[in-house]
C-alpha positions in Angstrom: -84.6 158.8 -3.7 -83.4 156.9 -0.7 -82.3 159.7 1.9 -83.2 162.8 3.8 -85.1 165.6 1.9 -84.4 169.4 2.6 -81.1 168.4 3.6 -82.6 168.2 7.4 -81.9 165.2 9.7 -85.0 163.0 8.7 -84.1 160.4 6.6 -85.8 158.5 4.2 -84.8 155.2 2.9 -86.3 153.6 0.1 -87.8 150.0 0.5 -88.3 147.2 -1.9 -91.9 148.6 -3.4 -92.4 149.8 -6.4 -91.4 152.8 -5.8 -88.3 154.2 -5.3 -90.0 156.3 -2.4 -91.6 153.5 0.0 -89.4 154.0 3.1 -88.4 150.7 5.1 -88.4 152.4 8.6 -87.3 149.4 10.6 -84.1 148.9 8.2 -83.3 153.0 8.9 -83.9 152.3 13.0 -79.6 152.7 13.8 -79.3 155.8 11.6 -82.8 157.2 12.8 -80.9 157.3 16.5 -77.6 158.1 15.7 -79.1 161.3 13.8 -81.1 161.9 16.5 -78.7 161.5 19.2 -76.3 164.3 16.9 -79.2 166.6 16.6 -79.5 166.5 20.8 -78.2 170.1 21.2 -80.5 171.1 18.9 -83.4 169.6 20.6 -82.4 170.8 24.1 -83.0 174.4 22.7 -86.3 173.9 20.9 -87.6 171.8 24.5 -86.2 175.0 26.8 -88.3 177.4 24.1 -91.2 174.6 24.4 -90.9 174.9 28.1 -92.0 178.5 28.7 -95.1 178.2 26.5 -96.1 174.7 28.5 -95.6 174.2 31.8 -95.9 171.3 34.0 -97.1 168.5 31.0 -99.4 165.7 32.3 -99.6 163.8 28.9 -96.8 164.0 25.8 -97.4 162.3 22.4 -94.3 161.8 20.5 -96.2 161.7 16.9 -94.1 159.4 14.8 -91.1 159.2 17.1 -89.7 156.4 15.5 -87.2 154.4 17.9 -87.9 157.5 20.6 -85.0 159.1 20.8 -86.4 162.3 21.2 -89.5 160.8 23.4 -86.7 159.8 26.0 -85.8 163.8 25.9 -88.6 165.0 26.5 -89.4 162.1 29.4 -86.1 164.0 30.6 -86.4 167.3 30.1 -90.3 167.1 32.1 -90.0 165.0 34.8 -94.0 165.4 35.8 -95.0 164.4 32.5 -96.1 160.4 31.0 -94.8 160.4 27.6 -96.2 158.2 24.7 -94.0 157.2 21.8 -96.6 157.1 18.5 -95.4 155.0 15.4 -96.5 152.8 12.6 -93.2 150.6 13.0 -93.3 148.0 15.9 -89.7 147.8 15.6 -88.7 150.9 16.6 -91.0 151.4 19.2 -89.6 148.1 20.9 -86.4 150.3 20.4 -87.8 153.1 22.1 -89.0 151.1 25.3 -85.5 149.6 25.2 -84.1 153.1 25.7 -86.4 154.1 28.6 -86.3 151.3 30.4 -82.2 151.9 30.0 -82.8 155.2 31.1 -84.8 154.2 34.1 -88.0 156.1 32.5 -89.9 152.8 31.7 -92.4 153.7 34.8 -93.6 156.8 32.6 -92.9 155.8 29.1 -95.6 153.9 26.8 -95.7 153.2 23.4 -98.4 153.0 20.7 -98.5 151.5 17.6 -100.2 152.0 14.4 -101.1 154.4 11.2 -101.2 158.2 11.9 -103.6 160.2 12.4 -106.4 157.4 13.0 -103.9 155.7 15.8 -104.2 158.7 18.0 -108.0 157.6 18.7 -106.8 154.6 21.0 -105.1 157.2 23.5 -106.9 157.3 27.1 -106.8 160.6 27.8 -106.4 164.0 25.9 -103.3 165.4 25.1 -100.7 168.6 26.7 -98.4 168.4 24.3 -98.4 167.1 20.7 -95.2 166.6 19.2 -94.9 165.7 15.6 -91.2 166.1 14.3 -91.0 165.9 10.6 -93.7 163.5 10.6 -96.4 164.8 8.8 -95.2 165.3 5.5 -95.1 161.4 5.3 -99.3 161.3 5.5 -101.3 162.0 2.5 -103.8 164.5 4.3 -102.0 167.0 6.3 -104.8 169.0 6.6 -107.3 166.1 8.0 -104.2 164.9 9.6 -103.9 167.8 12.0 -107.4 168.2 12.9 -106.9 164.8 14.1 -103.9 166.0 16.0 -106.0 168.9 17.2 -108.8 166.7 18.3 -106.6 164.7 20.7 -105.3 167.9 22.6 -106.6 169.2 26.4 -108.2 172.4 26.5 -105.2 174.9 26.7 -103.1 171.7 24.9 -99.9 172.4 22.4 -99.9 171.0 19.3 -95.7 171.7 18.2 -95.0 170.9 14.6 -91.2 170.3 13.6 -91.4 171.3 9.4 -89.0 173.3 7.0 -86.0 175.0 7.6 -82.6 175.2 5.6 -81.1 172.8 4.1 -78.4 171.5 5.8 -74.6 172.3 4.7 -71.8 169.5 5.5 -68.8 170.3 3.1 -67.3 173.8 1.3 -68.9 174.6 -2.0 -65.0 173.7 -3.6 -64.1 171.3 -1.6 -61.0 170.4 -4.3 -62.4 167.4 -5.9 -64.9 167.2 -8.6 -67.3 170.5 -9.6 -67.8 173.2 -7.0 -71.2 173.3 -5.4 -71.8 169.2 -5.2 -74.1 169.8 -2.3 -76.5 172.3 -3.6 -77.3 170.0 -6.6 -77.8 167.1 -4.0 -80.7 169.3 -2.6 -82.1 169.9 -6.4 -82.4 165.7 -6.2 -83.8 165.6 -3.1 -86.3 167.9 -3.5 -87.5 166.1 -6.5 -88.0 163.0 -4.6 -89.6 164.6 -2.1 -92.2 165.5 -4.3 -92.3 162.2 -5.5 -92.7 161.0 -2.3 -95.5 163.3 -1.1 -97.2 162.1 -4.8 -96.8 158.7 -3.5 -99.0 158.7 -0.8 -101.8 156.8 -0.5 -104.6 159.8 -0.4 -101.8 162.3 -1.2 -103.2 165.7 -1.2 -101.2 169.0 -2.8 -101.4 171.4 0.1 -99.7 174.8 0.2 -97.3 174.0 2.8 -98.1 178.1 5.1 -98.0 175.9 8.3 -99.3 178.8 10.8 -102.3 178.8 8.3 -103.1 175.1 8.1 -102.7 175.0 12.0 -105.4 177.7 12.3 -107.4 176.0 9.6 -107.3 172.9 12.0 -109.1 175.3 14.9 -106.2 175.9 16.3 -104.4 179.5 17.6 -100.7 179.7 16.0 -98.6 181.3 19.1 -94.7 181.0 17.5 -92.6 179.8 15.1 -88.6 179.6 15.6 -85.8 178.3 14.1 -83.1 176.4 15.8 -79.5 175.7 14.5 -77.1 172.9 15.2 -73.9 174.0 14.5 -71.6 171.6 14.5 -68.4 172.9 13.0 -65.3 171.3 11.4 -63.2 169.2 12.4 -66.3 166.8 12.9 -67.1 164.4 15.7 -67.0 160.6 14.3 -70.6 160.2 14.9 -70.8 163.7 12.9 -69.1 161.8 10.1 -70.8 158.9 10.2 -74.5 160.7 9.7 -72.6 162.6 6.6 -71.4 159.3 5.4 -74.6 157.9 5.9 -76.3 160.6 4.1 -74.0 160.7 1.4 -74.1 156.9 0.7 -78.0 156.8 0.7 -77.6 159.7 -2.2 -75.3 157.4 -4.1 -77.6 154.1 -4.0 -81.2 156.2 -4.7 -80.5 159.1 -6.9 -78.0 157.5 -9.9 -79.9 158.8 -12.5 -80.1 162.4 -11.0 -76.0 162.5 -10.9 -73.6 163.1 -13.8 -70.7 160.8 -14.5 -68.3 163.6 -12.4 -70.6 164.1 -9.5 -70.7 160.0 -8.9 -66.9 160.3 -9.3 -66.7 162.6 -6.4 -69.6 160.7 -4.4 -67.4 157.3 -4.4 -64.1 159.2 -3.2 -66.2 161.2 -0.4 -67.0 157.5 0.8 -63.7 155.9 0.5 -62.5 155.5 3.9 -59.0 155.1 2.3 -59.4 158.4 0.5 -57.7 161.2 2.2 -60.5 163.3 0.4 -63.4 161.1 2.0 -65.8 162.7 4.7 -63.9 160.2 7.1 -60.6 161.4 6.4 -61.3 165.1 5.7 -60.5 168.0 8.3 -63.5 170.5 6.6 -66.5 168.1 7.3 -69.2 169.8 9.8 -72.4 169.8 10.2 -75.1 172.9 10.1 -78.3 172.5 10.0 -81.4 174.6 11.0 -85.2 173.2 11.7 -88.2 175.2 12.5 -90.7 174.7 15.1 -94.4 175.7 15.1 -96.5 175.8 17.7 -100.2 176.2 18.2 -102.6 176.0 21.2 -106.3 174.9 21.6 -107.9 177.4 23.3 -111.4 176.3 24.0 
């Protein structure tokens, strides 16, 4: 199923494996920013919450920050600190130093390359803050995946784990086309591929997903969890309609089977730019969409 699971902002596009759940990252790289750059007033409150619980970052380690938009943030938002952008795709990465150098960052911006967790072993020094946004359900072993993350932390270091939340909401439950509550069988397809997906991984282990326990099973004290909402209400931004459409369209091409004849019906009008019924043309699109943060610190 090529698109985001949960209904949060991470998306997921299938590739041309085997599988319909091998994700070509590079392909995703303008949607992967434009979602990021929508989800920016969400980000600004999880990095002021951040803020209190670490002050004055030396090192931050964006852990899968695909083309960085988020790594530039937080280069922003902590002007003391040298922030290092952490992917297995090349591609986005040179996108992310693209950004920074536009942003005049590039002095305290770096980039690494490679397969998480083992990837994290090349960094130079230990780590203040470990950010990993919706990246670690893509690795097989969560569990031996954050005692790797744990491993690279500074005495007193954050580890910050971006997982869960609601499913996001982008139309009415009757939205006078087709049968009421289109959306909430969406999620019923999405969370099926995500379980596929998680299946599919090479190493894939079934892991209860309590994330305050797991974070303590990887030596680590939990200190907070929080939600954060971006509430984007109608009548949507075009860039708000373009991540809908986006979203909508990547439903349509992965999850055919998953879809009755009238639901498909109502998919192809919501993307008809022509169609005064289409999430281009509508006046009730919005956006809401809440993500939860974790955090955890190493204490000795």
């Amino acid at each position: 199923m090529a698109h985001h699971h949960h209904g949060h902002g991470h998306d997921h596009a299938g590739g041309d494996g085997d599988r319909d759940t091998d994700i070509d990252w590079a392909e995703m790289a303008t949607h992967l920013e434009t979602q990021a750059e929508l989800f920016t007033p969400l980000y600004a409150q999880v990095f002021s919450w951040l803020g209190k619980e670490v002050t004055e970052p030396g090192l931050i380690v964006d852990a899968g920050s695909g083309p960085g938009v988020i790594s530039c943030q937080f280069a922003e938002t902590f002007p003391g600190a040298r922030v290092m952008a952490v992917d297995g795709s090349e591609p986005l990465l040179e996108r992310a130093r693209e950004r920074a150098a536009g942003l005049g960052l590039a002095d305290r911006f770096g980039t690494l390359a490679g397969e998480l967790p083992a990837v994290l072993a090349d960094l130079e020094y230990p780590v203040d803050l470990l950010w990993a946004a919706r990246s670690l359900h893509h690795l097989g072993e969560q569990r031996a995946a954050l005692a790797a993350f744990a491993a690279r932390l500074a005495p007193g270091g954050t580890l910050a784990l971006m997982e869960g939340g609601l499913p996001a909401r982008f139309l009415p439950r009757d939205i006078g086309i087709g049968r009421p509550g289109l959306q909430a069988r969406l999620d019923v397809m999405e969370a099926e591929w995500f379980e596929r997906m998680r299946a599919d991984l090479p190493g894939s282990v079934a892991e209860t997903e309590d994330w305050p326990a797991l974070l303590t099973a990887a030596g680590l004290k939990h200190t907070g969890t929080r939600t954060f909402l971006l509430d984007l209400p109608a009548p949507a931004s075009e860039p708000a309609r373009a991540y809908v459409a986006a979203y909508l369209s990547r439903v349509r091409e992965a999850g055919a089977d998953g879809l009755d004849a009238e639901d498909h019906a109502t998919l192809d009008r919501l993307l008809d730019p022509d169609d005064e019924a289409s999430v281009h043309q509508r006046p009730d699109v919005f956006v809401l969409a809440a993500h939860t943060v974790y955090t955890a610190v190493r204490t000795a």
